[in-house]
VMD Tcl script that builds the backbone (N, CA, C; Angstrom):
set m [mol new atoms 264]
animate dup $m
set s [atomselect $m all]
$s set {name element resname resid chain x y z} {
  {N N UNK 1 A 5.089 -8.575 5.031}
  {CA C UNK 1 A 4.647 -7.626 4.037}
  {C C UNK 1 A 4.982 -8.189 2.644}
  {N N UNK 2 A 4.428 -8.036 2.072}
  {CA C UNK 2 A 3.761 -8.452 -0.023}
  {C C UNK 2 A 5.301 -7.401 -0.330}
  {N N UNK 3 A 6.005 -8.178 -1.669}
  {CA C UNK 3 A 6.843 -7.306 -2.655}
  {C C UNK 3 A 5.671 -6.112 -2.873}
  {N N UNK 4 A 6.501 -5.131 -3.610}
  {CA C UNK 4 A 5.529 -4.116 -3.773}
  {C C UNK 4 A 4.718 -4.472 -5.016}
  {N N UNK 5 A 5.243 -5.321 -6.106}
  {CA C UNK 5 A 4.697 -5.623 -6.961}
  {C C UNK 5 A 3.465 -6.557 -6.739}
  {N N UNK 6 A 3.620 -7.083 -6.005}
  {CA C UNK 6 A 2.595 -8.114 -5.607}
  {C C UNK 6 A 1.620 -7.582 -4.725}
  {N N UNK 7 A 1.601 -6.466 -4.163}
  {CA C UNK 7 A 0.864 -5.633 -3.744}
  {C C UNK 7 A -0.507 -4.944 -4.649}
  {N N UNK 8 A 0.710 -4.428 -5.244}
  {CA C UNK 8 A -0.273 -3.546 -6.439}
  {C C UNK 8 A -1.339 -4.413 -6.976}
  {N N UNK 9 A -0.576 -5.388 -7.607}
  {CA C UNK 9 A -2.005 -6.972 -8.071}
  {C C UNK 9 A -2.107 -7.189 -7.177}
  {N N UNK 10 A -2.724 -7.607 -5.749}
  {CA C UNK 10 A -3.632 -7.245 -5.271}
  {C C UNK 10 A -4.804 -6.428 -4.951}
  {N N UNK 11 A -4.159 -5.358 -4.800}
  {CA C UNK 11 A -5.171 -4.267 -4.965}
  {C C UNK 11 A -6.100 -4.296 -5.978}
  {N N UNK 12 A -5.792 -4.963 -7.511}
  {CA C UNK 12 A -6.222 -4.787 -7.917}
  {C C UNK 12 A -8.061 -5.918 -8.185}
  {N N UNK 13 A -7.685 -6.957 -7.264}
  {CA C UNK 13 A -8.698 -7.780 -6.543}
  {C C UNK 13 A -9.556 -7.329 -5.682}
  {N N UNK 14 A -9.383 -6.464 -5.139}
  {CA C UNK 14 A -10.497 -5.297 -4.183}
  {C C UNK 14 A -11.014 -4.337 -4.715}
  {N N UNK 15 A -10.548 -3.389 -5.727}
  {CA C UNK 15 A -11.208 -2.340 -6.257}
  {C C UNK 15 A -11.893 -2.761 -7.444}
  {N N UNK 16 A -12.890 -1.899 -7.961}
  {CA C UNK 16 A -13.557 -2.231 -9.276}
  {C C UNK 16 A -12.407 -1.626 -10.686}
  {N N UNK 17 A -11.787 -0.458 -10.661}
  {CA C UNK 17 A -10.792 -0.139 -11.426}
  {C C UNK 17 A -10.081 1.205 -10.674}
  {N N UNK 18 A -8.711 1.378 -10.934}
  {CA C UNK 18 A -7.557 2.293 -10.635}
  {C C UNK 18 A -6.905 2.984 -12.143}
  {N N UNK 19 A -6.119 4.131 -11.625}
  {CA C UNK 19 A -5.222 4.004 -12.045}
  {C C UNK 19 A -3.537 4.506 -11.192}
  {N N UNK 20 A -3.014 4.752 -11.773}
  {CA C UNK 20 A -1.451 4.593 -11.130}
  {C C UNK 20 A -1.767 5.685 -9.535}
  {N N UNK 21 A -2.345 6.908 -9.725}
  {CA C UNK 21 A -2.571 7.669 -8.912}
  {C C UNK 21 A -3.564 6.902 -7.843}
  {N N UNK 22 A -4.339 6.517 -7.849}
  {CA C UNK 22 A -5.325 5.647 -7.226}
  {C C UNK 22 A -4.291 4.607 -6.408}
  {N N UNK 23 A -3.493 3.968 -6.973}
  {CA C UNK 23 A -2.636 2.903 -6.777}
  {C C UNK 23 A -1.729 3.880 -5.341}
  {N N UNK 24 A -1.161 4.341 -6.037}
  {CA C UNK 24 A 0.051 5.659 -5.230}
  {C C UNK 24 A -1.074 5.322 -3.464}
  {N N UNK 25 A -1.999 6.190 -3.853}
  {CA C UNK 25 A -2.763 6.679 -2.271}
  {C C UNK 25 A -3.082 5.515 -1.774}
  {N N UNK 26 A -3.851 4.607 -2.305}
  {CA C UNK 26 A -4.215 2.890 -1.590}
  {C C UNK 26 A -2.972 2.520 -0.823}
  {N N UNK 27 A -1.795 2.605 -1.233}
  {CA C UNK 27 A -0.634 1.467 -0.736}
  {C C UNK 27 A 0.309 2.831 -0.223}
  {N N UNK 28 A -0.109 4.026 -0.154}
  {CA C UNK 28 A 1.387 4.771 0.464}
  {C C UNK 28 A 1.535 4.658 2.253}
  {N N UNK 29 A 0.293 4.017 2.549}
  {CA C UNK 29 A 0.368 3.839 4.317}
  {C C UNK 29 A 1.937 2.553 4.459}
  {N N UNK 30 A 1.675 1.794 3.580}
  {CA C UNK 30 A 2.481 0.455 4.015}
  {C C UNK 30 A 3.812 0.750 2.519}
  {N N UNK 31 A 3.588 1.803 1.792}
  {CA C UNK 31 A 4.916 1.392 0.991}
  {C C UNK 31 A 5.440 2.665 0.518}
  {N N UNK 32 A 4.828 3.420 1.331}
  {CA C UNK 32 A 5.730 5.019 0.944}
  {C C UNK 32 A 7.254 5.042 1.195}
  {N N UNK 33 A 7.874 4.526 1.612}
  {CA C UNK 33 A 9.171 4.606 2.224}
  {C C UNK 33 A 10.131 3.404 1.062}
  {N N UNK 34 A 9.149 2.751 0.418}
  {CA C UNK 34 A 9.979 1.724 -0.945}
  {C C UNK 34 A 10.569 2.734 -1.856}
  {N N UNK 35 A 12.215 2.153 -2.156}
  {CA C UNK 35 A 12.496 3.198 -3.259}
  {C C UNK 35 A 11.475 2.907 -4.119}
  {N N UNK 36 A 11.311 2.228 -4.766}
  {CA C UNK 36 A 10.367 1.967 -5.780}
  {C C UNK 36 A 9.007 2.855 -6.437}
  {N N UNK 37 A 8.840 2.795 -5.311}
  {CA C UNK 37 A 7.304 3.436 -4.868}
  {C C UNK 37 A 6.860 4.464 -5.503}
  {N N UNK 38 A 7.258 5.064 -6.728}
  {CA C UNK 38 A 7.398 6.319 -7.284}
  {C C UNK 38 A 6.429 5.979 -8.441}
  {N N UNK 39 A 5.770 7.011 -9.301}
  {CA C UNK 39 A 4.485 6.731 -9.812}
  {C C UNK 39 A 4.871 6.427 -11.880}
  {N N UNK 40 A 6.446 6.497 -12.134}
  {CA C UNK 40 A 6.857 5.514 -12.892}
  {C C UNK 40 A 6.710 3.978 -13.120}
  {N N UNK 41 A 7.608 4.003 -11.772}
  {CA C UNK 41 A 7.116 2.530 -11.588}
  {C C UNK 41 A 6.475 1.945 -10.940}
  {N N UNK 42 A 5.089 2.506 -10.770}
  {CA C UNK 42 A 4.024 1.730 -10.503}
  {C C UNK 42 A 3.360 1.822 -12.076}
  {N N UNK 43 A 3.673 2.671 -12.525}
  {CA C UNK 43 A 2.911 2.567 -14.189}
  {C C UNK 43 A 3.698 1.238 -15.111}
  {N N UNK 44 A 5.053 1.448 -14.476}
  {CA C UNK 44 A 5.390 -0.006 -15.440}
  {C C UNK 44 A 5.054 -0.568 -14.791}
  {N N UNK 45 A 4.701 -1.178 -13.561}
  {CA C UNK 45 A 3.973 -2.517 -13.186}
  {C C UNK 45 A 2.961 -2.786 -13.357}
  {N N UNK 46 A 1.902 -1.929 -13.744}
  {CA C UNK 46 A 0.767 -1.657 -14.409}
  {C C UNK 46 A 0.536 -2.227 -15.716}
  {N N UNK 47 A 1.828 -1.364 -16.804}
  {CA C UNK 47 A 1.895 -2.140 -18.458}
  {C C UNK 47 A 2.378 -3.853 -18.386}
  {N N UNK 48 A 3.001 -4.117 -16.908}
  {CA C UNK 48 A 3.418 -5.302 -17.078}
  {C C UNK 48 A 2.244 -6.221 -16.460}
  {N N UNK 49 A 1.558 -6.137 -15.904}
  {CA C UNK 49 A 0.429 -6.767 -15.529}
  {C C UNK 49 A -0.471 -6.848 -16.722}
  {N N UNK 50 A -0.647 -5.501 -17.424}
  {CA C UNK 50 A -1.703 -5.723 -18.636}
  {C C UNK 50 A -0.649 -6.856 -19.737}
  {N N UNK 51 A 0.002 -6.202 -20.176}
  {CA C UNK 51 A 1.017 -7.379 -21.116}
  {C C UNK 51 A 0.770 -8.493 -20.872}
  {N N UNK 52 A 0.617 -8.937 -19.425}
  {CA C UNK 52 A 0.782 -10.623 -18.854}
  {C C UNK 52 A -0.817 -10.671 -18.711}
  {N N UNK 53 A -1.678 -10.065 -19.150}
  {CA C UNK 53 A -2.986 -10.639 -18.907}
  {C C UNK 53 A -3.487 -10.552 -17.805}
  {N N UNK 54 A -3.157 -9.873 -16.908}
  {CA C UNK 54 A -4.085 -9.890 -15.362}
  {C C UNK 54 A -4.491 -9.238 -14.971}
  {N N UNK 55 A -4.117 -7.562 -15.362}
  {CA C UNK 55 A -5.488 -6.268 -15.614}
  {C C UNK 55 A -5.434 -6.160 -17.303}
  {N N UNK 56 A -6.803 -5.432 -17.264}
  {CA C UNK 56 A -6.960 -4.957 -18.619}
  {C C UNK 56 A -7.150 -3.362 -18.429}
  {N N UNK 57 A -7.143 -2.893 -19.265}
  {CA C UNK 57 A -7.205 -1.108 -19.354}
  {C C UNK 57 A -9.037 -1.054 -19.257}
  {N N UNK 58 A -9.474 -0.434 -18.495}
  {CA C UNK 58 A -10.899 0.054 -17.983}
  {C C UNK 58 A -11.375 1.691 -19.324}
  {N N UNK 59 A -10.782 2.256 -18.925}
  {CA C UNK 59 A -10.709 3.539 -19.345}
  {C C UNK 59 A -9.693 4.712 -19.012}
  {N N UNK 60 A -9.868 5.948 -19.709}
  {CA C UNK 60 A -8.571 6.474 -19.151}
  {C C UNK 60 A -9.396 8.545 -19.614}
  {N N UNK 61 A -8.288 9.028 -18.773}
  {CA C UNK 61 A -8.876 10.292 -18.775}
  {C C UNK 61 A -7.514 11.514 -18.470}
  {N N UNK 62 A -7.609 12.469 -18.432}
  {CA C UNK 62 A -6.257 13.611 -18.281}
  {C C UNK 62 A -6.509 14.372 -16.623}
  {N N UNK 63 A -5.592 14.143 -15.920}
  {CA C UNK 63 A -5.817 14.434 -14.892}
  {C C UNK 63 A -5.713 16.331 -14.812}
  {N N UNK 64 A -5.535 17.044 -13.916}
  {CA C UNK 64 A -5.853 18.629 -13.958}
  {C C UNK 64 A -4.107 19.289 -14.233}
  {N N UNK 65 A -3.596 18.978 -14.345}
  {CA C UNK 65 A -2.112 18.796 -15.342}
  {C C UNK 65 A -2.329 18.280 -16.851}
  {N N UNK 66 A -3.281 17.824 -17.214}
  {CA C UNK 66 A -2.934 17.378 -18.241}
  {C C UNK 66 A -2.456 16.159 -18.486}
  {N N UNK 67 A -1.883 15.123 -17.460}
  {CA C UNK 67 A -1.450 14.263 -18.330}
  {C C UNK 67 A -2.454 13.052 -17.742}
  {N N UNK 68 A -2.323 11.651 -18.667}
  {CA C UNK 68 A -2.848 10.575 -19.328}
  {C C UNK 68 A -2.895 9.985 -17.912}
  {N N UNK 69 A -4.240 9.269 -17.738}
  {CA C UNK 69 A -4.460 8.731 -16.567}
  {C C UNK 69 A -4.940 7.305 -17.328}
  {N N UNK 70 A -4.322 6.337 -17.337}
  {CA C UNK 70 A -5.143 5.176 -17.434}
  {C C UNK 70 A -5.870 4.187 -16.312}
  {N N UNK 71 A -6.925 4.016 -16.617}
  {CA C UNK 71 A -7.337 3.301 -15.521}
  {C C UNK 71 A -7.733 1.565 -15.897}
  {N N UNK 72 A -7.258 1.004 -14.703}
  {CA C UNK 72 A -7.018 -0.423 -15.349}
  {C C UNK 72 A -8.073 -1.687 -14.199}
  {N N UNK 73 A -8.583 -2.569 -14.606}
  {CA C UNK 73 A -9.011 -3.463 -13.840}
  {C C UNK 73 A -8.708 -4.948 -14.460}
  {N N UNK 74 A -9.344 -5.638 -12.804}
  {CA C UNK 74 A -8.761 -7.275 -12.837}
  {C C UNK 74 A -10.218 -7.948 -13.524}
  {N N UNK 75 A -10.133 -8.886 -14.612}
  {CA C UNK 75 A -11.444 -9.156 -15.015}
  {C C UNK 75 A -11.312 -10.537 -13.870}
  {N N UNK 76 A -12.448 -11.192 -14.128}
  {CA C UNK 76 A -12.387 -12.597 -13.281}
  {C C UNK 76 A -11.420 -13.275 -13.006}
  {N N UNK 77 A -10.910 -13.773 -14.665}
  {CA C UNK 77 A -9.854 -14.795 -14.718}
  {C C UNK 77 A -8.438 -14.141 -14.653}
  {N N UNK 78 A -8.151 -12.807 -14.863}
  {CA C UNK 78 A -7.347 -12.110 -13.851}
  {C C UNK 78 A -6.838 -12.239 -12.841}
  {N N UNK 79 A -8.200 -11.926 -12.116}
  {CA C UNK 79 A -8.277 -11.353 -10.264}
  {C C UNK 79 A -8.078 -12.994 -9.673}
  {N N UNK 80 A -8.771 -14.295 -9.999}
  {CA C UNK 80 A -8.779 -15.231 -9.775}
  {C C UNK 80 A -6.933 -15.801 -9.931}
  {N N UNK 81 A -6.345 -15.408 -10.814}
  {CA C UNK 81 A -5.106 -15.777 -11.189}
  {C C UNK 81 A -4.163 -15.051 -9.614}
  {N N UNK 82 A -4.236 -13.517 -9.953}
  {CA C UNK 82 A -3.748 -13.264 -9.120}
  {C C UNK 82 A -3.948 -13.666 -7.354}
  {N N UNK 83 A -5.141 -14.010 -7.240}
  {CA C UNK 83 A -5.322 -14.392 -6.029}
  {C C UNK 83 A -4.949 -16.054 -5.723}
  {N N UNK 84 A -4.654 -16.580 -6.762}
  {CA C UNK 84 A -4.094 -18.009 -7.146}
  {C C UNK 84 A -2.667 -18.091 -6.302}
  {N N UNK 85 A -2.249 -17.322 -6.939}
  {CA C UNK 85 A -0.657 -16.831 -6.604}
  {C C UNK 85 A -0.301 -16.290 -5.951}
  {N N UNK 86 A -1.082 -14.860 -4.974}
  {CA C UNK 86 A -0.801 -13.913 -4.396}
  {C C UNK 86 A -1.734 -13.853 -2.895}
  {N N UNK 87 A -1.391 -15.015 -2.308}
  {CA C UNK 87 A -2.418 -15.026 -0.699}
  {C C UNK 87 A -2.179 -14.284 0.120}
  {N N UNK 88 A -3.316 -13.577 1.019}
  {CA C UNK 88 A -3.356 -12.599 1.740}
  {C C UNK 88 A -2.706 -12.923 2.973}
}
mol reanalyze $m
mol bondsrecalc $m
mol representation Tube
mol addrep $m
């Protein structure tokens, strides 16, 4: 099994764009039980992937609470990077 971080960039090589909630349901079969796994920090692994260049922010919207949903995707040279580094 993939770190959880290395998970998430993956995922993000299969879908067209996510965001953290999207992320949560894709990976809770194989990583619900990670402390980690909590929808903080999948959002910082998110800002840290965009920071480092390997998603970019897609768009973003307010979920039925109200709060900030960003949604993020892998452009080519992204998804290509991550799959460079990150074999299935």
């Amino acid at each position: 099994m993939k770190p959880l971080n290395y998970a998430i960039l993956k995922h993000f090589t299969k879908v067209k764009g996510a965001c953290a909630d999207d992320v949560i349901e894709a990976l809770k079969g194989k990583y619900g039980n990670f402390k980690a796994f909590k929808k903080n920090s999948v959002i910082s692994a998110l800002m840290t992937a965009e920071a480092n260049g390997l998603i970019e922010e897609k768009s973003c919207d307010m979920d039925k609470s109200g709060n900030l949903r960003i949604y993020y995707h892998a452009n080519d040279e992204g998804a290509a990077t991550i799959n460079n580094f990150i074999k299935d």
